[in-house]
C-alpha positions in Angstrom: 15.8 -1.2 -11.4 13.4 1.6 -11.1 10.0 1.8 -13.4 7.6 4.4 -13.7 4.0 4.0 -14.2 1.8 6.7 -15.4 -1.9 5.4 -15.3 -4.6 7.9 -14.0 -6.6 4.5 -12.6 -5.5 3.6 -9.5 -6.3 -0.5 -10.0 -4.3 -0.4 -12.9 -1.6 0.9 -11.4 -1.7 -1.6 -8.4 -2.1 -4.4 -11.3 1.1 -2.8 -12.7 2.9 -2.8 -10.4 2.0 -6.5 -8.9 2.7 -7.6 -11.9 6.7 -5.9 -11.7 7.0 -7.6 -8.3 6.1 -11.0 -9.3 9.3 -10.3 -12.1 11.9 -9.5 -9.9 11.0 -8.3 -6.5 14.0 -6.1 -6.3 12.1 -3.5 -9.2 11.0 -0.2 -7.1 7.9 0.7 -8.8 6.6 4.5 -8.9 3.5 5.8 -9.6 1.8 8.7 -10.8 -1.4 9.4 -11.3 -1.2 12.2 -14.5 1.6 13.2 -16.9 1.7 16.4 -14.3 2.0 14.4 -11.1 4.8 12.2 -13.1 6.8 15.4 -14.4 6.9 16.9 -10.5 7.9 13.0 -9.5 10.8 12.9 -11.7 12.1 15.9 -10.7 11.9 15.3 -7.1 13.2 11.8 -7.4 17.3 11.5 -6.5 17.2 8.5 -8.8 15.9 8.6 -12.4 13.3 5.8 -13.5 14.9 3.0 -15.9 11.9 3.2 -17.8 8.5 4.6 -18.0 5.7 3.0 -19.0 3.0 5.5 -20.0 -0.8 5.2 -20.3 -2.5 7.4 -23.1 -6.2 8.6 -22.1 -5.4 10.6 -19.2 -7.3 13.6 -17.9 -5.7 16.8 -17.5 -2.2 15.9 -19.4 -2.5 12.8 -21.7 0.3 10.3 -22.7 1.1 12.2 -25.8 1.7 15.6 -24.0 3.6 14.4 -21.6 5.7 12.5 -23.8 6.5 15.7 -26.0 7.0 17.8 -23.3 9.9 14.7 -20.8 11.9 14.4 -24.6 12.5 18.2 -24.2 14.1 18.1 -21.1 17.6 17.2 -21.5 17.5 15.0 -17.9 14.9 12.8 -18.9 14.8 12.3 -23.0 16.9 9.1 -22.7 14.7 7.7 -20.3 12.8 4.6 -22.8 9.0 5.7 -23.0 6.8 2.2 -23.0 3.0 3.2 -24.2 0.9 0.9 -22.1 -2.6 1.7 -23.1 -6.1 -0.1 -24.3 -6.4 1.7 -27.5 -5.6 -0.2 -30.9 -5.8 2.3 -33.2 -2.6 2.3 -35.7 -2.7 6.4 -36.2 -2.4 6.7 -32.4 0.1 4.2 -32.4 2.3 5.8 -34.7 1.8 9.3 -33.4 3.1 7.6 -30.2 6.7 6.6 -31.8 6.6 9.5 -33.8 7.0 11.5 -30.4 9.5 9.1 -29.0 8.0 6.5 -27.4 10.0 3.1 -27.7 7.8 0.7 -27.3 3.5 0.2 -27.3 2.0 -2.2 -25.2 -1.9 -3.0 -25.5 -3.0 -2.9 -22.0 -3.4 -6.8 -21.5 -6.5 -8.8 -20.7 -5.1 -10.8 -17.0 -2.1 -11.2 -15.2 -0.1 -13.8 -16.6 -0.5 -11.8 -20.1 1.2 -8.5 -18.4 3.9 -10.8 -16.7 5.0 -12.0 -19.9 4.6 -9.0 -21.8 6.6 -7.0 -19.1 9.3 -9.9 -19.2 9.4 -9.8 -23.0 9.8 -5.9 -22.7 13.0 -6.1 -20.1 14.3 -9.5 -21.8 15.0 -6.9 -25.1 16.4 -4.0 -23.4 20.2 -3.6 -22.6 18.5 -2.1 -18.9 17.4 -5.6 -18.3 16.7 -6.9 -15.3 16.6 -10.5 -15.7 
């Protein structure tokens, strides 16, 4: 399994990411630092990301633009968006299905909180891992 993770802060990333490996260490995690840098990723990658999990408050592209712009190209729309971000507010929220997400996740408080939440996430999908 292949995951994406678009976060412009590096730690989060890493946290991300550590979390994924304690999962299943077989997951190949990817990383990009923008909606731009994940757009040029994906179309350099030879294999397509099972999912991508997609932070909001980004500078120079945010979440919500780059979601608009990967469910217009026909290579990547089926790819499941996850929305992993801090922010709470409901609007947001549903602006974020609204453009195609699939899932939100509030960015969690420790570890053991992202663990689970990733496992939940993966434990519902038919691209399960576990």
């Amino acid at each position: 399994m292949v995951v994406l993770n678009v976060d412009d802060d590096q730690e989060d990333r890493e946290f991300f990411c550590d979390a994924l490996r304690e999962i299943d260490s077989t997951i190949t995690c990817l990383v990009a630092a923008s909606g731009m840098d994940a757009l040029s990723l994906l179309g350099e990658v030879s294999v397509l990301p099972d999912y991508i999990f997609l932070d909001i408050n980004m500078p120079m592209m945010d979440g919500k633009q780059f979601l608009k712009i990967l469910k217009t190209i026909p290579e990547f729309r089926s790819i499941p968006v996850i929305m992993y971000s801090t922010s709470t507010d409901t609007r947001e929220i549903k602006e974020c299905y609204k453009l195609g997400a699939e899932d939100f996740l509030i960015k969690p408080y420790s570890f053991e909180k992202l663990v689970n939440d990733l496992t939940s996430v993966f434990a519902f999908s038919k691209r399960s891992p576990i």
